[in-house]
TORROLUM-595251 format. One record per residue (C-alpha): x, y, z; residue number from 1. Coordinates in steps of 0.25 Angstrom, whole numbers. Layout:
% residues N
c1=X, c2=Y, c3=Z, pos=NUM
...
END
This chain:
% residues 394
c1=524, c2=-566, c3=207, pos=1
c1=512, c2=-560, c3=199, pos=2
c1=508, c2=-544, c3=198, pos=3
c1=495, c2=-537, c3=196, pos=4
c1=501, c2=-524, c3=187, pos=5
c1=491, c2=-513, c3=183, pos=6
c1=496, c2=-508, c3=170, pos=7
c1=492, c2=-501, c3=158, pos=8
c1=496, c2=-508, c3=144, pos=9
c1=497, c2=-501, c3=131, pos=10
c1=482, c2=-505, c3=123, pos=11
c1=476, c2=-513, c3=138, pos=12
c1=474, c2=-503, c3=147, pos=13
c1=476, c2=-504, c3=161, pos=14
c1=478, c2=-520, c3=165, pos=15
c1=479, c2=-528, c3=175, pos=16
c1=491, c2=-538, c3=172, pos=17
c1=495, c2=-549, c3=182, pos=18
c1=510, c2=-552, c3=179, pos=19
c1=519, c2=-563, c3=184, pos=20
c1=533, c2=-557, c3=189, pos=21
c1=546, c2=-558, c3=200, pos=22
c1=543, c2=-544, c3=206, pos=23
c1=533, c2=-531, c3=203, pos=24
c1=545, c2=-526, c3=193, pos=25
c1=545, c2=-536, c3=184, pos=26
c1=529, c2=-535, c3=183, pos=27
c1=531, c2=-521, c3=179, pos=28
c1=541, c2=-522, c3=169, pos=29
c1=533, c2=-533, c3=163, pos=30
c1=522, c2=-522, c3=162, pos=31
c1=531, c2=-513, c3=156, pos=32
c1=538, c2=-521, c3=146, pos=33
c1=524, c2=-523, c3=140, pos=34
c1=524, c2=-507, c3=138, pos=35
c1=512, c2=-506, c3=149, pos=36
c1=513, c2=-496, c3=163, pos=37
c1=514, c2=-501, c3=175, pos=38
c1=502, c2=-497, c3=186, pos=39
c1=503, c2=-507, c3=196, pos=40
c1=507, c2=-517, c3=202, pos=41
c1=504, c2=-528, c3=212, pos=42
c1=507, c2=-540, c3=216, pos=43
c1=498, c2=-552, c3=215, pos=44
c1=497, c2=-562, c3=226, pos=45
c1=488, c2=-570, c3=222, pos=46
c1=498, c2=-582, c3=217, pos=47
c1=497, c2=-584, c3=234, pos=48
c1=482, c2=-586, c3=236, pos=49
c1=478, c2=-600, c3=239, pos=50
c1=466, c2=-597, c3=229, pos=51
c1=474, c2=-601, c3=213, pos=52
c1=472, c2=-591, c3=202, pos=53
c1=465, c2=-594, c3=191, pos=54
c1=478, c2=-594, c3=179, pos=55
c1=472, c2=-593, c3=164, pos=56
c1=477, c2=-606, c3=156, pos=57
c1=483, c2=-600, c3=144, pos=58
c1=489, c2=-612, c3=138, pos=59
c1=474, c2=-619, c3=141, pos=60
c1=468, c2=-606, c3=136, pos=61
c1=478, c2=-606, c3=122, pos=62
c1=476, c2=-621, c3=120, pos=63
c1=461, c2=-621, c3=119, pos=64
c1=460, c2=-608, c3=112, pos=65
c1=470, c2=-615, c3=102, pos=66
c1=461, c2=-626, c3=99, pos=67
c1=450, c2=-618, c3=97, pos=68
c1=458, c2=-611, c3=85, pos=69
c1=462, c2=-623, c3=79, pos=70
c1=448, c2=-626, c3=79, pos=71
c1=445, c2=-613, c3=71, pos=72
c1=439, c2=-606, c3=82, pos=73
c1=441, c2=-591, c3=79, pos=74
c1=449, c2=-583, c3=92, pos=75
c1=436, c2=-579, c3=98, pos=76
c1=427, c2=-593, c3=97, pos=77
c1=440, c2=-599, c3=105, pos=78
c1=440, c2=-589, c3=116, pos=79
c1=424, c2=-590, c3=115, pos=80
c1=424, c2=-605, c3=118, pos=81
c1=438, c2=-603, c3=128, pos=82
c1=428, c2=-594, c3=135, pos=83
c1=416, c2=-604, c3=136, pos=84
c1=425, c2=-616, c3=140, pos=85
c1=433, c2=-608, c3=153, pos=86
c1=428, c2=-613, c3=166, pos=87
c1=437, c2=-604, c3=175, pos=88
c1=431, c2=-591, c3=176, pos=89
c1=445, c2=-581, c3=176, pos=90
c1=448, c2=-589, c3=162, pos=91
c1=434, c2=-586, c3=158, pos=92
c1=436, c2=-571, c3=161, pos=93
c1=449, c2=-571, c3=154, pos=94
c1=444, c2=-578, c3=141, pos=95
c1=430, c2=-570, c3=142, pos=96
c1=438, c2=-557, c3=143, pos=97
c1=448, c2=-560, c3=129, pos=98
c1=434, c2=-565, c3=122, pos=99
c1=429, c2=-551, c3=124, pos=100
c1=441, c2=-544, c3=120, pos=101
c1=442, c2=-552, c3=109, pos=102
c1=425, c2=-548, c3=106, pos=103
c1=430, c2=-534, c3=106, pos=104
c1=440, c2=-536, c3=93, pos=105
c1=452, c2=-538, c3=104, pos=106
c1=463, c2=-546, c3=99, pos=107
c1=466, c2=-559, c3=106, pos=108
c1=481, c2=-555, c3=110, pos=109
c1=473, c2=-541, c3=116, pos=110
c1=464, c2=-550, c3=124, pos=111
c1=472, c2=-558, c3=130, pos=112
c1=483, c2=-546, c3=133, pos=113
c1=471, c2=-542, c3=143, pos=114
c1=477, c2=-555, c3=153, pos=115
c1=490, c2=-554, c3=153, pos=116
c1=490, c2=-561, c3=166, pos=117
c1=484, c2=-573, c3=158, pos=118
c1=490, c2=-572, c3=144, pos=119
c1=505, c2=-569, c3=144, pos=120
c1=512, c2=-560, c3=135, pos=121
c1=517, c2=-569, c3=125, pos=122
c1=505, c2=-577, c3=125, pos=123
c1=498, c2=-563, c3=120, pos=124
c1=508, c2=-561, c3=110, pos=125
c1=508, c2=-574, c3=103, pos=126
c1=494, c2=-571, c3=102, pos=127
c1=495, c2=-556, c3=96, pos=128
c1=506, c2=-562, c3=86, pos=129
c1=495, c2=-573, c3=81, pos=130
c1=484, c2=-560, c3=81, pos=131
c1=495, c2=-556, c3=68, pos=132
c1=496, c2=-570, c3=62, pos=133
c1=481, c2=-575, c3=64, pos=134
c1=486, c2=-588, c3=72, pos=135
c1=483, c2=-589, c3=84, pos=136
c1=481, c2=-604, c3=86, pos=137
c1=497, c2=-605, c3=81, pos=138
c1=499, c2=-593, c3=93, pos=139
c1=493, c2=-602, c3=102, pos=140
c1=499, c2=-615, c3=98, pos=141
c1=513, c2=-607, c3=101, pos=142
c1=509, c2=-604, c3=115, pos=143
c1=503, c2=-616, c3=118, pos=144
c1=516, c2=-623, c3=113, pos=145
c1=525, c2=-614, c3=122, pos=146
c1=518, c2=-613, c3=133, pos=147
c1=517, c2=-629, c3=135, pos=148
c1=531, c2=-629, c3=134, pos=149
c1=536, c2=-618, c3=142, pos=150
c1=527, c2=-623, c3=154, pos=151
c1=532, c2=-640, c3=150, pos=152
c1=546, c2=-634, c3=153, pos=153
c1=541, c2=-627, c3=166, pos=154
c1=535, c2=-639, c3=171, pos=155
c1=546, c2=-648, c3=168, pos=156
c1=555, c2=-638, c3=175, pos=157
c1=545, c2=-638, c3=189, pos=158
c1=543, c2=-653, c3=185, pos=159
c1=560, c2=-655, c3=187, pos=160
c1=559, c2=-648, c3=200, pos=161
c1=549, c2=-654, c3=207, pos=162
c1=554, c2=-668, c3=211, pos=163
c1=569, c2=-659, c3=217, pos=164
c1=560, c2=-651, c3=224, pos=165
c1=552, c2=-662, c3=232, pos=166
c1=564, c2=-669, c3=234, pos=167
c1=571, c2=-656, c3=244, pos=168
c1=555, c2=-655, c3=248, pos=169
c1=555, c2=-668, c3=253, pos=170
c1=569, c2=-668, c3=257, pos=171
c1=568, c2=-655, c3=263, pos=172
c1=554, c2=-660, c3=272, pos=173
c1=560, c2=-674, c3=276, pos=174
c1=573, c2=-664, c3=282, pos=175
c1=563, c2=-655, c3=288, pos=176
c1=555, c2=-668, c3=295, pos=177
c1=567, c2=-674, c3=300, pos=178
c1=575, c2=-661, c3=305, pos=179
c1=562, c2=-657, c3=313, pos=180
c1=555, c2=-670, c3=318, pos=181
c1=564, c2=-681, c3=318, pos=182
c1=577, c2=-674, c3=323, pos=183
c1=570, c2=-669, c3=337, pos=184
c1=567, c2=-681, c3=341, pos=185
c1=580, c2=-688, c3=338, pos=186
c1=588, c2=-676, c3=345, pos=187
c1=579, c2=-677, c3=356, pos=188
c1=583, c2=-694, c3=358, pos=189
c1=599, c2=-690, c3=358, pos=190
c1=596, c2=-678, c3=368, pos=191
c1=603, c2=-686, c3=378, pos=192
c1=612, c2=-694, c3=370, pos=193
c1=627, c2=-690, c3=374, pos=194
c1=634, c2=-697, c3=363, pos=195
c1=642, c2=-690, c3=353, pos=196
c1=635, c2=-688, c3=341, pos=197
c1=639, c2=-682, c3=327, pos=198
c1=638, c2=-669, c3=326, pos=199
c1=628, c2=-668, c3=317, pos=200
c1=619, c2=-678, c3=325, pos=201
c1=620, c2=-666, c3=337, pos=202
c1=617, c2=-656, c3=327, pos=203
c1=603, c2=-664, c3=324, pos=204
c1=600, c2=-667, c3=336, pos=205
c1=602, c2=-652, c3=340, pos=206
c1=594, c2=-649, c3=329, pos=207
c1=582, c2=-656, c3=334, pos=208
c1=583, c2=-651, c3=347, pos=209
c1=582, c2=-636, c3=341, pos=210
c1=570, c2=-641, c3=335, pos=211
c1=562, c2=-647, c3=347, pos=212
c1=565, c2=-634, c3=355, pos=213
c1=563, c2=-624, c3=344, pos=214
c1=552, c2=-631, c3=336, pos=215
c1=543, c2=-622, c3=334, pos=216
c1=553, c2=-609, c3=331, pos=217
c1=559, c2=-618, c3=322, pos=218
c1=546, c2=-619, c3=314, pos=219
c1=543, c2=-603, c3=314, pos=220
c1=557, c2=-601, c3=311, pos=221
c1=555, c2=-612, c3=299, pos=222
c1=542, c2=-607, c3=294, pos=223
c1=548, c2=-591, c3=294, pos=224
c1=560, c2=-597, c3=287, pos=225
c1=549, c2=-604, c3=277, pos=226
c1=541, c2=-591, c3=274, pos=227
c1=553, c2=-583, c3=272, pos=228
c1=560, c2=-592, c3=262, pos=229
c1=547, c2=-594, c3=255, pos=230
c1=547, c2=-578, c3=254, pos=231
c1=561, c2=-578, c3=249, pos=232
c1=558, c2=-587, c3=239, pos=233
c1=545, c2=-579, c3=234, pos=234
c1=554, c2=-566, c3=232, pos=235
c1=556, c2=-564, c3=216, pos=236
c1=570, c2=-558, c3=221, pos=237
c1=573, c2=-570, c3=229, pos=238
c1=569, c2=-578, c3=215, pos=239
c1=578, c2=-571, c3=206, pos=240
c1=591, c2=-571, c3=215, pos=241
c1=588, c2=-584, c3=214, pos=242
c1=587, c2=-587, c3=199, pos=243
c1=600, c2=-577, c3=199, pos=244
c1=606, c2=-588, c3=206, pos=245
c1=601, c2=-598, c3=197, pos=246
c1=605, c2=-592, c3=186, pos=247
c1=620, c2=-590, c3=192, pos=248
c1=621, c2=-604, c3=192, pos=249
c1=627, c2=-610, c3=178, pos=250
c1=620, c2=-622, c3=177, pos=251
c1=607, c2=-618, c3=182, pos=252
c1=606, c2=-602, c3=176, pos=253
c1=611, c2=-608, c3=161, pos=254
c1=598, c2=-616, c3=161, pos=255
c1=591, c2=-607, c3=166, pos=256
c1=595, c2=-599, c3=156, pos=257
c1=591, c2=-610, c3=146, pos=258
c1=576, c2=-610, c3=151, pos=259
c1=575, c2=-595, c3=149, pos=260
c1=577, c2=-596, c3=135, pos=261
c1=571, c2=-607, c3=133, pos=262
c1=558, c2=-600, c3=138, pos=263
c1=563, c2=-589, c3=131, pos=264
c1=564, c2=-593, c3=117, pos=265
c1=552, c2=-602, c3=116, pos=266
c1=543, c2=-591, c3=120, pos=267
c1=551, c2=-581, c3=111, pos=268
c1=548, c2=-591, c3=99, pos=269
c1=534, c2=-593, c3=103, pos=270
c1=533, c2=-577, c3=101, pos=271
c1=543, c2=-577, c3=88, pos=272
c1=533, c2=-588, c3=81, pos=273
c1=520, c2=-580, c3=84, pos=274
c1=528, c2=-570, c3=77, pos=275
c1=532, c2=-559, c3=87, pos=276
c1=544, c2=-552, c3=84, pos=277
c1=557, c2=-557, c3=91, pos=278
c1=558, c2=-542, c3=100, pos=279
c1=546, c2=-543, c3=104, pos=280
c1=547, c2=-558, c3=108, pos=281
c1=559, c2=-555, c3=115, pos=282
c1=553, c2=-544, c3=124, pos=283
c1=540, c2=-553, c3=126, pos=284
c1=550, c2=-567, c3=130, pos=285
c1=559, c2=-557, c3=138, pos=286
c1=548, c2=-557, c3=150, pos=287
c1=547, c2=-573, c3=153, pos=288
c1=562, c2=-572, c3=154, pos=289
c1=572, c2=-570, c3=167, pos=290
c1=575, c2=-557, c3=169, pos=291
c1=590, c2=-556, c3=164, pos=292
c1=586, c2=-562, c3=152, pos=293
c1=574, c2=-550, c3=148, pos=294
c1=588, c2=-539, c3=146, pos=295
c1=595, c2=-550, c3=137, pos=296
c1=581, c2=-552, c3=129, pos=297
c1=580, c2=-536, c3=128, pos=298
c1=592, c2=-535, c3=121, pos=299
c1=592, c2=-547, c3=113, pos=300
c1=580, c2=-540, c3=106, pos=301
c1=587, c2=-526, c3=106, pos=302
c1=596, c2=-535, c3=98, pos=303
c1=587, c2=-541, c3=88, pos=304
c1=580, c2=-527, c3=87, pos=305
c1=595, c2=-522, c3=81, pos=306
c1=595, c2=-533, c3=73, pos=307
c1=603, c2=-545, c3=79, pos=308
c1=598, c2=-559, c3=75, pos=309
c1=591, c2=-566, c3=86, pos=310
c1=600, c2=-576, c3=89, pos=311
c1=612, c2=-564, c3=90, pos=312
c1=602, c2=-556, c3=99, pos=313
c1=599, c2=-568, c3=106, pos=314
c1=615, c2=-572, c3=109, pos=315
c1=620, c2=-559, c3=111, pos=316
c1=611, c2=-558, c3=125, pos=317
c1=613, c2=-574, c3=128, pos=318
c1=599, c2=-577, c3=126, pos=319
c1=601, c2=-591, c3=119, pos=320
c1=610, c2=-604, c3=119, pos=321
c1=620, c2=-607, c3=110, pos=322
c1=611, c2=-618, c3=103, pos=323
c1=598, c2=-608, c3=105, pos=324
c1=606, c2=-597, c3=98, pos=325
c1=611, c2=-608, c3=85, pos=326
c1=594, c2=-613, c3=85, pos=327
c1=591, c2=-596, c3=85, pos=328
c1=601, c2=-594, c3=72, pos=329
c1=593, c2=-606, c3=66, pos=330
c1=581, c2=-599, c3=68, pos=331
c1=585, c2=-586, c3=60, pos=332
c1=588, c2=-591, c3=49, pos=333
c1=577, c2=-601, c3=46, pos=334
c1=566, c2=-590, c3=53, pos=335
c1=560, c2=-599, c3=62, pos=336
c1=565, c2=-589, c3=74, pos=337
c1=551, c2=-594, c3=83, pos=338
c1=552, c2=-607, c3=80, pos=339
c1=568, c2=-608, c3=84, pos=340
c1=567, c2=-601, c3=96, pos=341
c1=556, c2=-611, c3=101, pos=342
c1=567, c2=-623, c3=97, pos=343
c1=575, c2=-616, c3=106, pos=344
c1=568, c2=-614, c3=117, pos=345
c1=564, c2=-628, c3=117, pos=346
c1=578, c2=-634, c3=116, pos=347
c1=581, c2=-625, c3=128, pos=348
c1=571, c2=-632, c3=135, pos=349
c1=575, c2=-646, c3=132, pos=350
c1=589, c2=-640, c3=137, pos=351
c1=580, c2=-637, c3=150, pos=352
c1=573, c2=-649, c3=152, pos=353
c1=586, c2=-657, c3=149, pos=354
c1=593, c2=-648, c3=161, pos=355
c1=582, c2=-651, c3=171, pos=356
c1=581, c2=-665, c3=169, pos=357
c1=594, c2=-667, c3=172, pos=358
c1=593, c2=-659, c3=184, pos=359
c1=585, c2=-665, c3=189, pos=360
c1=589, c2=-678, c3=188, pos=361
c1=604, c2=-674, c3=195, pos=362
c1=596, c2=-666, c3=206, pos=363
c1=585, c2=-676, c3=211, pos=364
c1=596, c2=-686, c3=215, pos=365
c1=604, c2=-675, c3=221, pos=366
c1=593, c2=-671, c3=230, pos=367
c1=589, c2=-684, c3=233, pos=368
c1=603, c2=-687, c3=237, pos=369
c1=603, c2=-674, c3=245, pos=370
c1=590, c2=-676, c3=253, pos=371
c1=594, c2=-690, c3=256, pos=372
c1=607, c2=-686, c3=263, pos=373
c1=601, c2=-677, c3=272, pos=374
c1=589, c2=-683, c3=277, pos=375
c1=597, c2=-695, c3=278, pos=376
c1=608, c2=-686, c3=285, pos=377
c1=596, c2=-683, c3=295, pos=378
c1=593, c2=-696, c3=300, pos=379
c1=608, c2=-699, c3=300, pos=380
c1=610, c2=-689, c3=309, pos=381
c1=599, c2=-692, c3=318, pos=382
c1=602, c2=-708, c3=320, pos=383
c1=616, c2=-704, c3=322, pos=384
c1=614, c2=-704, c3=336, pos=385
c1=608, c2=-716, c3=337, pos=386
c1=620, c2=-724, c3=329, pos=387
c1=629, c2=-716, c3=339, pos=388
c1=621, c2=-722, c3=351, pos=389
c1=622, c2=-736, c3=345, pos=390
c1=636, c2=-735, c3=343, pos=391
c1=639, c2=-730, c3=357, pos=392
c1=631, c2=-742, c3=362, pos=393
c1=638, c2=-753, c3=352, pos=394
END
């Protein structure tokens, strides 16, 4: 769900900041955690409106502007040309409004901390670290880097699901048909059939009595059913109990787990390679995580602010595997800390990909098998009768 929070943040003033969260708590604790106060907040509902919402393409945005600084255009002549090429008029104001900040000696990380609905917080870190080195193409070429594959990993995980999901759809629709249309009017041919018939065969023909008499109840009653589940399911409470559940199930909640920290210690090395501290990486990465995992992250930088080594911090609150914690002990001693912790945030995902693969390939089967017997239990059921008459009369 998205907020609208009227806060004031140390050196920006009064802002408007339009912030992505499960419920009005978790906006303002992100507020807070970035030392601003809290003076409003309200909920957005515009992700309802048939009319789409102009989204700025950041990855667009830092791709072109990474070219242009290959090609040895300064900061300013690459937002300059940005500005002249953008057709949609919100990205134009968007880019117009960093270009005059940067006119008025702003630095870019400042500027682009004005739209913190379009530039998220590590993408404005990465850049404030490279304001220190004089790098900014190498920042860029980070993000752009763990951005493609973060989202490749998402898609791969909505591509997995889509096929199971038209298969109980279509499963689900041919039940529906069948139960509604088709039924009625067999029941209504055995209505004077005094044979004996399998109970099950009475029960359906029952059924499709109920629903020639109550047709239209049954289609309010239906549709109510509908909006209320639909509403259930929109519920950020509703959404969590159900990820607690997930995460209760072994099989499932382990590679859960796995994804967290895949996604958690590729964006922590992006951060440790544009050289921000590992605390302050840790506070920044603790936000894209599930909410258990933000205390654990806490306290393994409390750990690392005493003076634990990483991977110690990092095993103490279970935040690794036992071949992530081995790649982590590689990392301190050769140094290569960033680079490490992208290795094994991509050998996590590997892991992942592996994992949905293979369920996939064990569930299609099963539900093709599923939807088979009972639409084909449908029809059974319904010529039963009819075999039942035939044998009478043999």
């Amino acid at each position: 769900m998205r907020y609208e929070v009227k806060a004031v943040l140390s050196g920006q003033g009064t802002v408007l900041l339009h912030l992505e969260a499960n419920s009005e708590e978790e906006a303002r604790l992100q507020v807070t955690e970035k030392g601003g106060m809290v003076l409003s907040v309200k909920r957005n509902f515009s992700g309802f409106s048939l009319k789409s919402r102009s989204k700025f393409p950041l990855v667009h945005f830092s791709q072109e502007l990474l070219s242009l600084q290959v090609a040895g255009l300064s900061l300013v002549e690459g937002i300059e040309t940005l500005l002249e090429k953008e057709q949609d008029s919100s990205n134009r104001k968007v880019i117009q409004d960093i270009l005059a900040k940067l006119y008025e000696g702003v630095t870019f990380s400042q500027a682009l901390g004005e739209y913190p609905q379009f530039f998220p917080p590590l993408y404005i870190a990465t850049v404030r670290a490279s304001e220190k080195t004089g790098d900014l193409a190498e920042a860029l070429t980070r993000f752009i880097t763990y951005q493609t594959q973060m989202d490749f990993v998402r898609k791969k995980l909505v591509g997995a699901s889509i096929y199971p999901i038209l298969l109980l759809l279509v499963g689900f629709l041919v039940s529906i048909f069948l139960m509604v249309f088709v039924v009625p009017k067999f029941s209504a041919i055995y209505d004077d059939m005094n044979s004996d018939l399998p109970w099950l065969s009475l029960l359906l023909i029952k059924w499709g009595q109920f629903v020639h008499e109550y047709g239209w109840e049954l289609t309010i009653v239906s549709a109510a059913a509908m909006i209320l589940a639909i509403y259930t399911v929109s519920r950020p409470a509703f959404r969590a109990s159900i990820l607690q559940l997930l995460w209760r199930i072994p099989a499932i909640g382990e590679h859960m787990r796995v994804y967290q920290l895949a996604r958690f210690y590729k964006t922590l090395g992006m951060l440790l390679r544009g050289g921000i501290p590992i605390t302050q990486a840790l506070n920044m990465v603790s936000g894209l995580l599930q909410t258990h995992f933000r205390p654990k992250v806490e306290a393994a930088a409390k750990h690392i602010r005493e003076g634990k080594t990483i991977s110690t911090a990092m095993e103490m609150e279970g935040l690794t595997t036992a071949v992530g914690n081995r790649m982590l002990r590689v990392g301190e001693r050769t140094g290569l800390m960033g680079d490490m912790m992208e290795r094994i945030g991509n050998f996590h995902d590997e892991e992942i990909a592996r994992w949905v693969e293979w369920t996939t390939k064990l569930i299609e089967p099963l539900l093709m098998a599923f939807i088979g017997i009972v639409i084909g239990g449908i029809i059974v059921l319904m010529y039963m009768p009819i075999f039942e008459l035939a044998g009478s009369i043999n």
